[in-house]
C-alpha positions as CSV (number, residue, x, y, z in Angstrom):
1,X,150.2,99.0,150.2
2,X,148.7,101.2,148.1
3,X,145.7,103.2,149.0
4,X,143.3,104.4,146.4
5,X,140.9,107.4,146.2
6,X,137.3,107.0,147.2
7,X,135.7,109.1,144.4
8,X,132.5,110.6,145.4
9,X,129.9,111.2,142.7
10,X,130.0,115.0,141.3
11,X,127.2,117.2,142.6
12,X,124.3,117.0,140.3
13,X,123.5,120.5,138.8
14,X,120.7,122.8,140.4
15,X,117.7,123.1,138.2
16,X,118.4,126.7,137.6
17,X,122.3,125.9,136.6
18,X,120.2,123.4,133.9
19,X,117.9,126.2,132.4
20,X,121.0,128.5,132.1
21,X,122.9,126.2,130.4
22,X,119.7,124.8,128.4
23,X,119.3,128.4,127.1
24,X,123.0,129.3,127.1
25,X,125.1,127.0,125.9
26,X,123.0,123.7,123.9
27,X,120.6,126.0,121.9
28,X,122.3,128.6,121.1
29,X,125.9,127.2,120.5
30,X,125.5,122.9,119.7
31,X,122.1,123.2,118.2
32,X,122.4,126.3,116.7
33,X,118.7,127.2,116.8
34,X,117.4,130.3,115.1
35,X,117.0,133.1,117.6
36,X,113.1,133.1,116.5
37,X,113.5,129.4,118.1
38,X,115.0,130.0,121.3
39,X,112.2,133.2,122.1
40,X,109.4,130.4,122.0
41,X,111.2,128.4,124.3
42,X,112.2,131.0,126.2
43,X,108.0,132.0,126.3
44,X,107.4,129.0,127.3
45,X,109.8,128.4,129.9
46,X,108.4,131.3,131.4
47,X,104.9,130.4,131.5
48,X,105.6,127.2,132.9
49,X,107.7,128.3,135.8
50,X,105.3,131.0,136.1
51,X,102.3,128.0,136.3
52,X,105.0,126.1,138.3
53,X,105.6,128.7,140.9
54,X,101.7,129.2,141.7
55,X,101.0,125.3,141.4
56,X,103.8,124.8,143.7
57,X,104.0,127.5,146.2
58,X,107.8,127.4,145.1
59,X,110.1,130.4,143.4
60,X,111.4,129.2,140.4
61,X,114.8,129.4,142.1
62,X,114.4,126.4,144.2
63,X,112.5,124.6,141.9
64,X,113.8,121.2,141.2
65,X,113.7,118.5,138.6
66,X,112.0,116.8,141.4
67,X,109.2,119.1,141.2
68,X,108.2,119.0,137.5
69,X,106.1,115.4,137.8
70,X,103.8,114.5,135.5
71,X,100.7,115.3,137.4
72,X,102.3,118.9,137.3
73,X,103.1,119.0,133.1
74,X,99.7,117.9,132.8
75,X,98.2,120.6,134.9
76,X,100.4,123.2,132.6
77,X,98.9,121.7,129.6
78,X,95.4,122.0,130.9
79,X,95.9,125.2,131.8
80,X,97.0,126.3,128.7
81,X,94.1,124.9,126.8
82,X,91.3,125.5,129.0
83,X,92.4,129.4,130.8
84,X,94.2,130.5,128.4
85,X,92.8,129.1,125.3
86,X,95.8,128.0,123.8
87,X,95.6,126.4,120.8
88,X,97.1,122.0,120.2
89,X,99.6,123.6,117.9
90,X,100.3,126.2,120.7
91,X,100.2,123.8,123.6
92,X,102.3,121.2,121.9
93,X,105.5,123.8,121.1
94,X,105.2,124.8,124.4
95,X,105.3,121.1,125.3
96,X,108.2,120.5,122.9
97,X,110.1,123.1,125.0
98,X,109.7,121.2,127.9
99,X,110.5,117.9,126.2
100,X,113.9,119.2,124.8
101,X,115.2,120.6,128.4
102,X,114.4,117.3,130.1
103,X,116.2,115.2,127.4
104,X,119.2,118.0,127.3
105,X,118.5,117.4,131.8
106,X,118.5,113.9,131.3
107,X,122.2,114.4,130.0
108,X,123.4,116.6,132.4
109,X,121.3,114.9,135.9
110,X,121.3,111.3,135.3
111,X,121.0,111.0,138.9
112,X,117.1,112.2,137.7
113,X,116.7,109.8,135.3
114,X,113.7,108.0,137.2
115,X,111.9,111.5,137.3
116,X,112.7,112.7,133.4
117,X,111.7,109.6,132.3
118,X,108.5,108.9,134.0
119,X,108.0,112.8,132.9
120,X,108.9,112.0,129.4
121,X,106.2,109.1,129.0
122,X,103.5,111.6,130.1
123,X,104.4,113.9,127.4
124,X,104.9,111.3,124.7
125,X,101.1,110.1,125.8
126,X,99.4,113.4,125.8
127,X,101.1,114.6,122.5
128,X,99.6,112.1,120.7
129,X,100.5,111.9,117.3
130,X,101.7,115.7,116.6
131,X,105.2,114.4,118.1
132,X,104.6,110.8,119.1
133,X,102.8,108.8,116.3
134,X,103.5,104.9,118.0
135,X,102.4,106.2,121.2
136,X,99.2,104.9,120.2
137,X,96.8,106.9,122.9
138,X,96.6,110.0,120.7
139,X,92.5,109.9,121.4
140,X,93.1,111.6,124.5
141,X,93.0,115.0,122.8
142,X,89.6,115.3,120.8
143,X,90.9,118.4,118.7
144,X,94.1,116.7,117.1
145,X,91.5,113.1,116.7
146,X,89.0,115.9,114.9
147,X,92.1,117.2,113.2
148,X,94.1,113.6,112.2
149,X,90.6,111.7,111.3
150,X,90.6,110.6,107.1
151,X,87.9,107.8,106.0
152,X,89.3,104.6,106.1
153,X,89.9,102.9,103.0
154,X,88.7,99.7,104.0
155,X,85.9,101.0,105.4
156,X,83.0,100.9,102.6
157,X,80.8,103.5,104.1
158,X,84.3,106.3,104.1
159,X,83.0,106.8,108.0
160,X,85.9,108.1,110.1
161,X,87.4,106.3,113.3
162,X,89.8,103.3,113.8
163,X,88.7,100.0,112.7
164,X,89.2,98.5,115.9
């Protein structure tokens, strides 16, 4: 009789070893980003763990993927608009930072799947059309509706606004 091995499942990597790696090894090397590119993201990685950290009560050490719901990326976007008057185009390539580690995560973690994605949604939601144009909420944000409004064609009177 032969007896097989009982694999167990490979440690998922710590949320630090992903950021590393993020930063590291898929921008720099596979994506070959500009190093203009990876400073942004690197900005905004650090305000958001710094956002993270007070939100939280947490160093950014033992942060997890766990940690970064949606409740908390949507406190990091309000915060950036409202204290320190970022602007949407500032906000959202701060946000496209965060989306780009939790797809490269979602790669690397699948065991977090459930929390990227539920994450991910959020993001795609509040983006609105600057990076999600079906999403199809992209009123949320009143500066990128003031921004995206053109009359109507079918409208006779030009007004601006949806025809529903």
């Amino acid at each position: 009789m032969v007896m097989s091995k009982v694999t167990r499942p490979a440690t998922p990597p710590s949320f630090a070893a992903l950021v590393q790696t993020f930063f590291a090894e898929h921008l720099t090397q596979q994506r070959a980003l500009s190093p203009c590119t990876v400073a942004a993201y690197r900005d905004a990685f650090v305000l958001f763990l710094d956002f993270a950290q007070t939100r939280l009560g947490k160093s950014p050490v033992v942060i997890t993927l766990a940690d970064i719901t949606p409740e908390l990326v949507l406190a990091f976007l309000d915060h950036l608009e409202h204290e320190r008057h970022n602007t949407v185009r500032s906000r959202n390539a701060r946000l496209a930072a965060l989306r780009a580690f939790l797809k490269f995560a979602g790669h690397r973690d699948v065991s977090s799947l459930h929390v990227i994605e539920r994450v991910l949604g959020v993001l795609c939601i509040m983006a609105g059309s600057a990076i999600c144009p079906t999403a199809g909420l992209w009123k949320r944000n009143s500066e990128i509706r003031r921004r995206t409004q053109r009359p109507l064609r079918s409208n006779p009177s030009g007004s601006y606004g949806s025809k529903g």
